[in-house]
MDTraj code that builds the backbone (N, CA, C; nanometers):
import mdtraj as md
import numpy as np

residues = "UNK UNK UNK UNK UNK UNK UNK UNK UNK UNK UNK UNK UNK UNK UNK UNK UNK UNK UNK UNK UNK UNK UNK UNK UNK UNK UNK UNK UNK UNK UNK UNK UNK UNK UNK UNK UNK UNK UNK UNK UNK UNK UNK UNK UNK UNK UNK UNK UNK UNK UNK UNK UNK UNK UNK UNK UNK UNK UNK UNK UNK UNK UNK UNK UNK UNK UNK UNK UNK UNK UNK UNK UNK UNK UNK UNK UNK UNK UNK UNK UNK UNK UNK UNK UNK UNK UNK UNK UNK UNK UNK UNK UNK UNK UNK UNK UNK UNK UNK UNK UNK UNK UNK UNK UNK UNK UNK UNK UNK UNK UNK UNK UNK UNK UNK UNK UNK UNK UNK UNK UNK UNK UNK UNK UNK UNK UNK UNK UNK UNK UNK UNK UNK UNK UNK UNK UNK UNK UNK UNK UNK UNK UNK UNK UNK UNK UNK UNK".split()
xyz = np.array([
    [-0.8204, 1.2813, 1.9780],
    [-0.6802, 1.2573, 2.0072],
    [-0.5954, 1.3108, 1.8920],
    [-0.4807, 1.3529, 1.9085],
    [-0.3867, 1.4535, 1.8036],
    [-0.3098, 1.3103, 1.7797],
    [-0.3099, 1.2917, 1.6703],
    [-0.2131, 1.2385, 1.6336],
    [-0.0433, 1.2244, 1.6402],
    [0.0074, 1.1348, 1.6670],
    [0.1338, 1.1365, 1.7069],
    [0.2224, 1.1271, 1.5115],
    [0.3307, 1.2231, 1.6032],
    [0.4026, 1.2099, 1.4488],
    [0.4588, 1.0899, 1.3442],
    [0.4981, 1.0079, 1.4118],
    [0.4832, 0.8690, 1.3801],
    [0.3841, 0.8573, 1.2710],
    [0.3022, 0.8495, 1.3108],
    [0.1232, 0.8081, 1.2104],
    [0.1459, 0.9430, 1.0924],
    [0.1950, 1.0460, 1.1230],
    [0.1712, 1.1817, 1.0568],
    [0.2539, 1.0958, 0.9419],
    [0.3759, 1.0946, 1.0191],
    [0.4639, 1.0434, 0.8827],
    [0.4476, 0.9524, 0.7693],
    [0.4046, 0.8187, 0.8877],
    [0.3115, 0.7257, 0.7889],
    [0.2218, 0.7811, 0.6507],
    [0.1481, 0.8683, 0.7070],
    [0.0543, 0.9023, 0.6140],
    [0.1066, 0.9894, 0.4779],
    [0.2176, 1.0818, 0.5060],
    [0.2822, 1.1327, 0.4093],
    [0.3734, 1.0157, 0.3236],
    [0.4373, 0.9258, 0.3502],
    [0.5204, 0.7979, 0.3090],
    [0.3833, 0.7307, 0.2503],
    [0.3113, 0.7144, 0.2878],
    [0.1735, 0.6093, 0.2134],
    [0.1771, 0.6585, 0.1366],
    [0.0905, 0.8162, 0.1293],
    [0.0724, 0.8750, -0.0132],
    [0.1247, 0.9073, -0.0744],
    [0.2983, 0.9367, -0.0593],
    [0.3755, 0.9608, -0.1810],
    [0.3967, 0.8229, -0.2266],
    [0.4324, 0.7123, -0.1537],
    [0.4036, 0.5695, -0.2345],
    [0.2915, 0.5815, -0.3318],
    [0.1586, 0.6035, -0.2567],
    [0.0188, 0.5799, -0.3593],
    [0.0489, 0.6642, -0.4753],
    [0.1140, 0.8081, -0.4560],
    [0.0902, 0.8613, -0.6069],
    [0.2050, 0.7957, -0.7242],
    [0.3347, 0.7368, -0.6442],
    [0.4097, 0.6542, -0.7517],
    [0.3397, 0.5559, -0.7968],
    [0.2342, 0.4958, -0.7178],
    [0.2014, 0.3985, -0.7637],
    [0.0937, 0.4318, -0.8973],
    [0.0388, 0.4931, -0.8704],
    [-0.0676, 0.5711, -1.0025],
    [0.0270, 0.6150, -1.1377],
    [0.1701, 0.6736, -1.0960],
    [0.2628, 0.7171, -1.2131],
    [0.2805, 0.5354, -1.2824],
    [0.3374, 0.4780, -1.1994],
    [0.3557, 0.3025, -1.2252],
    [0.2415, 0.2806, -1.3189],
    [0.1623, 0.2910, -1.2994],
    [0.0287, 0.2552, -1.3440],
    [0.0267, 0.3433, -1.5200],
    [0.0324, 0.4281, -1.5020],
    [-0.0114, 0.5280, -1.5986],
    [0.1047, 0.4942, -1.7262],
    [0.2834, 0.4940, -1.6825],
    [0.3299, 0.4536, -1.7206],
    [0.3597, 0.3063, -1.8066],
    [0.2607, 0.2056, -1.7712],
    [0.2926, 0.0908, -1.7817],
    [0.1320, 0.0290, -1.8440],
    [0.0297, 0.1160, -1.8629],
    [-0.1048, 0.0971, -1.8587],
    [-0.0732, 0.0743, -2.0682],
    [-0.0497, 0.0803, -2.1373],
    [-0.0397, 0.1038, -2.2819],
    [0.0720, -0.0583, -2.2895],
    [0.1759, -0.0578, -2.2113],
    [0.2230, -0.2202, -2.2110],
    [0.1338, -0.3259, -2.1867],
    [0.0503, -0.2937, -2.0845],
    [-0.0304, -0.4290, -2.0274],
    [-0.1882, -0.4503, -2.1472],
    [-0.1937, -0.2755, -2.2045],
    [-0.3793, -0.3481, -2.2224],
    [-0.3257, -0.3909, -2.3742],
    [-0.1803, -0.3942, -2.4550],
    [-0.1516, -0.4363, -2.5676],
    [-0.0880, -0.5647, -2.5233],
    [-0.0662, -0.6080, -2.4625],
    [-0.0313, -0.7437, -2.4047],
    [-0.1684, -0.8154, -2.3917],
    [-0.2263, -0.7421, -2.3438],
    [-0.4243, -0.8085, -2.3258],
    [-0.4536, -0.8539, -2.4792],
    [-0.4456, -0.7313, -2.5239],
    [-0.5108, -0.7338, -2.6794],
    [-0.4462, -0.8132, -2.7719],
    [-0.3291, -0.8459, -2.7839],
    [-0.2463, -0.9610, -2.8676],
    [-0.2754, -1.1080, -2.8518],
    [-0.3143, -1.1438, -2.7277],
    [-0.3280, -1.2524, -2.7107],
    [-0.4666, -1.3064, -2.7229],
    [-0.5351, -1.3776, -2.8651],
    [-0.6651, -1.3708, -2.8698],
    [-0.7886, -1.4243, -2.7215],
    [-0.7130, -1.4774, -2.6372],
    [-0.7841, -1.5562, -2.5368],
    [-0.7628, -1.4643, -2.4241],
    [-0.7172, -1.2891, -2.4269],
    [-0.7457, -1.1832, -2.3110],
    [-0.7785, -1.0708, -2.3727],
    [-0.8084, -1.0790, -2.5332],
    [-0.8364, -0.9484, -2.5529],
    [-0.9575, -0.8932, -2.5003],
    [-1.0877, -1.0122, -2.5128],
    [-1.1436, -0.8889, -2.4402],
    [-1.2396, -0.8672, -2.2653],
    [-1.0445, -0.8903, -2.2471],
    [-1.0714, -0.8493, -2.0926],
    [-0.9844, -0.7106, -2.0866],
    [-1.0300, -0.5861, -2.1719],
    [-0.8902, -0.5131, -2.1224],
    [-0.9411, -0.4051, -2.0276],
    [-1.1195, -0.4300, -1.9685],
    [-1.1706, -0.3885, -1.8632],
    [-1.1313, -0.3896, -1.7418],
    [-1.0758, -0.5590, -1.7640],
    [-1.0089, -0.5512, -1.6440],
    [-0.9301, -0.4598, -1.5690],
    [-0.8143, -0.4420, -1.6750],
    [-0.7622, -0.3150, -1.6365],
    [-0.7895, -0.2040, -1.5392],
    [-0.9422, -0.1481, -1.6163],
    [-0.9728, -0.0500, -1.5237],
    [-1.0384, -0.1161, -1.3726],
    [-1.0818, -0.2166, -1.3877],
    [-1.1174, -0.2887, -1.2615],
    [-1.0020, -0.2573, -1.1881],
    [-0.9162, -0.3782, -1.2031],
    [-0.7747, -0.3465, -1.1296],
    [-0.7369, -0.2645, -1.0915],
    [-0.7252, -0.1222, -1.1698],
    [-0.7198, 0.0139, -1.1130],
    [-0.8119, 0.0630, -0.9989],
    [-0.9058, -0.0001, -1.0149],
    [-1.0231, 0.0793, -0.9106],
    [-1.0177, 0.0178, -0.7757],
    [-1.0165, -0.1064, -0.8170],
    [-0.9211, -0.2303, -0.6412],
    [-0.8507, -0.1641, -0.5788],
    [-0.7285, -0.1544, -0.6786],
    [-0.6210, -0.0631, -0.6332],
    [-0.6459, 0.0490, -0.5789],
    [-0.7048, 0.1463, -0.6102],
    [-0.7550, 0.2554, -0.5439],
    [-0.8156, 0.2505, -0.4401],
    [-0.8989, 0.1793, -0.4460],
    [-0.9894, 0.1827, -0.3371],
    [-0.9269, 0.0843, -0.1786],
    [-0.8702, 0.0119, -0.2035],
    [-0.7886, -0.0756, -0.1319],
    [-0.7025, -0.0145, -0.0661],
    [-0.5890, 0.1125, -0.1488],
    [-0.5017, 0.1721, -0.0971],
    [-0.6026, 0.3207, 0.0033],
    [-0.6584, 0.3425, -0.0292],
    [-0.7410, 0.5178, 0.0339],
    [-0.8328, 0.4286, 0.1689],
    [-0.8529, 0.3037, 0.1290],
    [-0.9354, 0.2603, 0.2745],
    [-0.8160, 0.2177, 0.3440],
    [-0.7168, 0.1780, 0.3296],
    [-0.5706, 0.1711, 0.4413],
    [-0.5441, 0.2863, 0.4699],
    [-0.4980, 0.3547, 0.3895],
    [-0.4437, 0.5343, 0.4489],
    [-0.5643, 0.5783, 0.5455],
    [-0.6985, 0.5620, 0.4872],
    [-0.8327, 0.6134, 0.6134],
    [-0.8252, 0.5804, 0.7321],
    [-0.8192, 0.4431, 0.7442],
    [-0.8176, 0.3222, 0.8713],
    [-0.7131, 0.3573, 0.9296],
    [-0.6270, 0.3733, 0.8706],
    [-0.5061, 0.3458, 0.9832],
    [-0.4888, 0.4954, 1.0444],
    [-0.4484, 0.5869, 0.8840],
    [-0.3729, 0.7068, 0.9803],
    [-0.4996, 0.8110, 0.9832],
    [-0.5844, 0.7991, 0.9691],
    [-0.7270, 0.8856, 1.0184],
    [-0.8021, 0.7879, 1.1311],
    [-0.8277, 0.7003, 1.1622],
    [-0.8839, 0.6152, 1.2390],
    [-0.8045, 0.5539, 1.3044],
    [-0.6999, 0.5221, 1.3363],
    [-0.6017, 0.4328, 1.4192],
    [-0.6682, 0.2822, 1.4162],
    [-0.7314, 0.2265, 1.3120],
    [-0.7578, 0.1006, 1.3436],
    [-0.6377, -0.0091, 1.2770],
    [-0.6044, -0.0827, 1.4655],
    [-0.5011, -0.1596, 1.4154],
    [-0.4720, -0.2969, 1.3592],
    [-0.6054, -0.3792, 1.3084],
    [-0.5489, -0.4677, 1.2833],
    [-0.5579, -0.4428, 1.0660],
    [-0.5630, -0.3394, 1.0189],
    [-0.5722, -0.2363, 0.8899],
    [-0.4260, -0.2633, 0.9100],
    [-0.2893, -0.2148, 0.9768],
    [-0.2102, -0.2206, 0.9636],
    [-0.1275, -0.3037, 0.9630],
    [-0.1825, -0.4359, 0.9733],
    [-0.1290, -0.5797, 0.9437],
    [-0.1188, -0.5618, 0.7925],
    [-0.2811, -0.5231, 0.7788],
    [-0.2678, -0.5153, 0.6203],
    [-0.2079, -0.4591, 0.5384],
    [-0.1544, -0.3585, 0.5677],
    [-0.0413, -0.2373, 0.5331],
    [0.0718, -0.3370, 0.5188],
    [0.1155, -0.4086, 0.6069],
    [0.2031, -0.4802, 0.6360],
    [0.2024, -0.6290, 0.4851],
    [0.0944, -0.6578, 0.4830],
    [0.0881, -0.7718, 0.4042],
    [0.1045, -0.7155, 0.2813],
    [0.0240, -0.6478, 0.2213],
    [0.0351, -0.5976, 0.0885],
    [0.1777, -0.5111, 0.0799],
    [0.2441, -0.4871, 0.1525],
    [0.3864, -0.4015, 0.1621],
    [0.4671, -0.5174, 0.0672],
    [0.4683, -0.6070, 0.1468],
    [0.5272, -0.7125, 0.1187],
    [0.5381, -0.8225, 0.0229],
    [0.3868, -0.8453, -0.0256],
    [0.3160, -0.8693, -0.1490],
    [0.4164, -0.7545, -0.2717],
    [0.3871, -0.6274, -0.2810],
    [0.3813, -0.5475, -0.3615],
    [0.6010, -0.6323, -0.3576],
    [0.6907, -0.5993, -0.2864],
    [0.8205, -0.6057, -0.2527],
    [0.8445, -0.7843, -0.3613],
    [0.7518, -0.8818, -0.3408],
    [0.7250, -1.0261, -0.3611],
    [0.7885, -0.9824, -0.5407],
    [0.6283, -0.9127, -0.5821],
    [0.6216, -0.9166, -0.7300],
    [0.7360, -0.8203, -0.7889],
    [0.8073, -0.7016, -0.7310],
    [0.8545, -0.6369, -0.7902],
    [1.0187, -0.7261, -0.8621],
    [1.0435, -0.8301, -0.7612],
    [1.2105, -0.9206, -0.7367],
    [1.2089, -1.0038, -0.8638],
    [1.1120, -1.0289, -0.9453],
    [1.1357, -1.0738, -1.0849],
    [1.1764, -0.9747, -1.1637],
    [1.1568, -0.8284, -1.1703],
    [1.1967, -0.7188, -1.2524],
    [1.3320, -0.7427, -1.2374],
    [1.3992, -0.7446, -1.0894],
    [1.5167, -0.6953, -1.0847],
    [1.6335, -0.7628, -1.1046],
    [1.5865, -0.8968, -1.1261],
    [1.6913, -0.9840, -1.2373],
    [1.6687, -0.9949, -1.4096],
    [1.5841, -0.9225, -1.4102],
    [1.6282, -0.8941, -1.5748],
    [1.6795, -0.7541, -1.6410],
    [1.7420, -0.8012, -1.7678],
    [1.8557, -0.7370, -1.8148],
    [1.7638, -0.6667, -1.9443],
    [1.7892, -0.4944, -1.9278],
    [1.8378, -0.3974, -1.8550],
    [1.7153, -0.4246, -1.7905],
    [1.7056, -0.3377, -1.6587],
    [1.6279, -0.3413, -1.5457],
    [1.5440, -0.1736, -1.5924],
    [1.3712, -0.2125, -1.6265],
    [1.2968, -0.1126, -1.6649],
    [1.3192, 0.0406, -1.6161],
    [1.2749, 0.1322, -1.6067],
    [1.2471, 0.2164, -1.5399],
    [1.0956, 0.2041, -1.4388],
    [0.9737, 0.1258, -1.4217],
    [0.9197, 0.1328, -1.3799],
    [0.9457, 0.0524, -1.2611],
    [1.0499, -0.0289, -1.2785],
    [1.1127, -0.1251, -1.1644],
    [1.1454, -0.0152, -1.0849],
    [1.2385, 0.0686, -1.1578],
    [1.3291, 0.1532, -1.0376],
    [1.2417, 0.2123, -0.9921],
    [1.1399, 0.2568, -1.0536],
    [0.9914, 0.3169, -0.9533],
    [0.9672, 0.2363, -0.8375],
    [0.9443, 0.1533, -0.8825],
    [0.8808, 0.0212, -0.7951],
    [0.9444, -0.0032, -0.7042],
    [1.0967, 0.0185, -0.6569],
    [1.1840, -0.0493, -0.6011],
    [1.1637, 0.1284, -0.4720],
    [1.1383, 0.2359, -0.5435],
    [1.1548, 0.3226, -0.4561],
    [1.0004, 0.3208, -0.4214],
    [0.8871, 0.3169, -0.4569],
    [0.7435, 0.2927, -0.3958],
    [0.7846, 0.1751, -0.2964],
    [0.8407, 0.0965, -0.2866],
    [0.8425, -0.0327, -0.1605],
    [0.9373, 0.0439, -0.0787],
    [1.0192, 0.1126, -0.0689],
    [1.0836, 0.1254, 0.0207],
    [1.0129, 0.2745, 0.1095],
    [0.9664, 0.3714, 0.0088],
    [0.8777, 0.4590, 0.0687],
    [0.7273, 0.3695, 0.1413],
    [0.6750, 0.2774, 0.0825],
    [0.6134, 0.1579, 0.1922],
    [0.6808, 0.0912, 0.2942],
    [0.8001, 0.0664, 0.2649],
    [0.8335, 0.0273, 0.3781],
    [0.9158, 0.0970, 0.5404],
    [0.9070, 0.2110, 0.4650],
    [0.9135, 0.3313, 0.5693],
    [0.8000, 0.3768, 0.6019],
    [0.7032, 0.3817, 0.5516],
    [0.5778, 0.4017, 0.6269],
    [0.5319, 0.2852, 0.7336],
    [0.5148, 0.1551, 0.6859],
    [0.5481, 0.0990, 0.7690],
    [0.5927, 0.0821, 0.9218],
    [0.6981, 0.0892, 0.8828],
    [0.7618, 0.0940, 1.0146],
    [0.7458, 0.2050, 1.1293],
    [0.6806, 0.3115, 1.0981],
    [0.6275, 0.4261, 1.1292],
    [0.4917, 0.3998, 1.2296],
    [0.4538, 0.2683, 1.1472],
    [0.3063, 0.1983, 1.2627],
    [0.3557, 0.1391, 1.3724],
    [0.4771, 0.0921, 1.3565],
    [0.5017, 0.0307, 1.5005],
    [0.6059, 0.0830, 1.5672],
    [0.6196, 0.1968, 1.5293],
    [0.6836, 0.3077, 1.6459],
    [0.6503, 0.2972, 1.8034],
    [0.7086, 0.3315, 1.9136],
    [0.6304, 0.3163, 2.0536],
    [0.5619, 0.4147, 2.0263],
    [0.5290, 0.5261, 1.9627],
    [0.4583, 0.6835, 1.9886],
    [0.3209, 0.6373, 1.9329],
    [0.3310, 0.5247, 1.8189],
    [0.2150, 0.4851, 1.7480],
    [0.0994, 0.3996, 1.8384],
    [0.1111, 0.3228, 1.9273],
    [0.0585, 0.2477, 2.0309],
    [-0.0391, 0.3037, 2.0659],
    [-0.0670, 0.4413, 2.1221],
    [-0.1940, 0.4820, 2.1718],
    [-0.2945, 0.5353, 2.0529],
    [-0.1948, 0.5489, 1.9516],
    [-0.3044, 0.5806, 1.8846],
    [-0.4117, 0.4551, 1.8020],
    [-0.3697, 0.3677, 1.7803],
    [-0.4228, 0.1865, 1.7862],
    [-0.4700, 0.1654, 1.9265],
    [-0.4735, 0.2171, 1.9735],
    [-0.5486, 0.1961, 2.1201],
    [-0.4841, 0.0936, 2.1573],
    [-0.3904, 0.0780, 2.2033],
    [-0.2810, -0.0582, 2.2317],
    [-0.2165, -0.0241, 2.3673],
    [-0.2197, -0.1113, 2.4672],
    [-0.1428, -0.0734, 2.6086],
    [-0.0029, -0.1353, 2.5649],
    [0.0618, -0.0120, 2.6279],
    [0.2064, -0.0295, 2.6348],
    [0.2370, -0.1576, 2.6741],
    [0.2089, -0.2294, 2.7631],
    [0.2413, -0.3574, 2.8332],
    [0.1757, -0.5020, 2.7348],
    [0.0568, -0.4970, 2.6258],
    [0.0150, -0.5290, 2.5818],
    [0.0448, -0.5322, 2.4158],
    [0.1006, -0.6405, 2.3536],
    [0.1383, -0.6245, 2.2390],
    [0.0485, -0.7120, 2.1207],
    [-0.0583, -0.7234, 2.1859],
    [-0.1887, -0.8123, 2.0973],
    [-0.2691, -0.6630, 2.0059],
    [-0.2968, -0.7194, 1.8987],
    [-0.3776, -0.5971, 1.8553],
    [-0.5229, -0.6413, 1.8745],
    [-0.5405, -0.7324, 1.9418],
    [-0.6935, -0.7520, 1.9614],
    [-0.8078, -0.6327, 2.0928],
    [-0.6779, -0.5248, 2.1029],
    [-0.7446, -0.4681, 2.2049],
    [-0.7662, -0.3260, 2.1505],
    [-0.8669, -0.3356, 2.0396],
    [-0.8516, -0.2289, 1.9584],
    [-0.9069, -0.0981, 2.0207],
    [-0.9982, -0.1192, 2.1031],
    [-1.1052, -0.0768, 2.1889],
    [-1.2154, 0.0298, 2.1020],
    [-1.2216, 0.1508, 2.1305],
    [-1.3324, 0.2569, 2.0349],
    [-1.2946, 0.2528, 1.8897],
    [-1.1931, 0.2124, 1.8136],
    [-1.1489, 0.2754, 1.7438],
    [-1.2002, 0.1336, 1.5700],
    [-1.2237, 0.0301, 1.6375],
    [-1.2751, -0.0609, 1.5247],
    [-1.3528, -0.0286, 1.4486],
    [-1.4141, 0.0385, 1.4475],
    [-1.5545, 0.0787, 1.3623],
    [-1.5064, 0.2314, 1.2547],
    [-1.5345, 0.1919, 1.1452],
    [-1.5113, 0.2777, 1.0205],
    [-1.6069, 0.4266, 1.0548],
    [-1.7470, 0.3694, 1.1009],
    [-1.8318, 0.5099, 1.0917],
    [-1.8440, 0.5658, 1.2041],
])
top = md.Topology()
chain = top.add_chain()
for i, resn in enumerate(residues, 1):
    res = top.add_residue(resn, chain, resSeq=i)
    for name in ("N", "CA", "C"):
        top.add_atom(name, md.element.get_by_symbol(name[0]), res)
traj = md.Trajectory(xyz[None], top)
C-alpha cells in the first residue's frame, strides 16, 4: 500500500523533531553530566546519561518505524502520549527568567510533534492503520500489528 501523504508528512515532522531533539541533547549534555558530577550522591551515575540517550533513541526510531513504515495504530497513541509528556516537562522552562535557548528549541520540537501528530489522525491516515471509516476503535488493527 503507498502511503498516503498525511503519514508522509508525519514522518518528515517526526524526524525533523528527532534531529532537534539530538541538537537539545548535545547542547545541554555538558549542563546535565556537571550537574551529575557536583552532587556527591549522582556523580557516579553520569552513565546514565548515555543510557538515557540510547532510550531516547531507540524509543523515538521504533515510533517513526511503527507508525509511518508499518501503519501500526495503537504506536500512535504513543506518539500521542510522549508528545505530550515531552510539551508537560518543557512548561517549567518557560516561566523562568531569561527563558534558555534550548527551551526555545524545545518549544519548536513540540510543536513540530505536534504537527506530526495531528497528521495521524487525518481522514487520509485511516486506511493506512487499517481502520474502517465507520469505525473509530483502533483495536481493528488487522495485518498490520506485527513488527516483522
Amino acid at each position: 500500500m503507498t502511503r498516503p501523504p498525511p503519514i508522509v508528512r508525519f514522518e518528515r515532522l517526526y524526524l525533523a523533531s528527532f534531529a532537534l531533539g539530538l541538537l537539545i541533547w548535545a547542547l545541554t549534555w555538558d549542563q546535565l553530566s556537571t550537574q551529575l558530577a557536583a552532587d556527591p550522591r549522582t556523580a557516579g551515575f553520569g552513565w546514565m546519561l548515555v543510557a538515557a540517550l540510547g532510550l531516547n533513541v531507540a524509543i523515538a526510531l521504533f515510533q517513526w518505524y511503527a507508525v509511518a513504515r508499518r501503519g501500526i495504530a495503537w504506536v500512535r497513541w504513543m506518539v500521542v502520549l510522549l508528545t505530550a509528556l515531552h510539551l508537560l516537562t518543557l512548561l517549567p522552562g518557560l516561566f523562568g527568567a531569561p527563558v534558555a535557548l534550548t527551551t526555545l528549541l524545545g518549544l519548536v520540537r513540540v510543536a513540530l510533534e505536534a504537527t506530526a501528530v495531528a497528521q495521524l489522525f487525518a481522514p487520509a491516515s485511516r486506511d493506512w492503520f487499517g481502520l474502517d471509516v465507520a469505525d473509530d476503535q483502533d483495536a481493528s488493527d488487522g495485518d498490520r500489528e506485527e513488527l516483522a
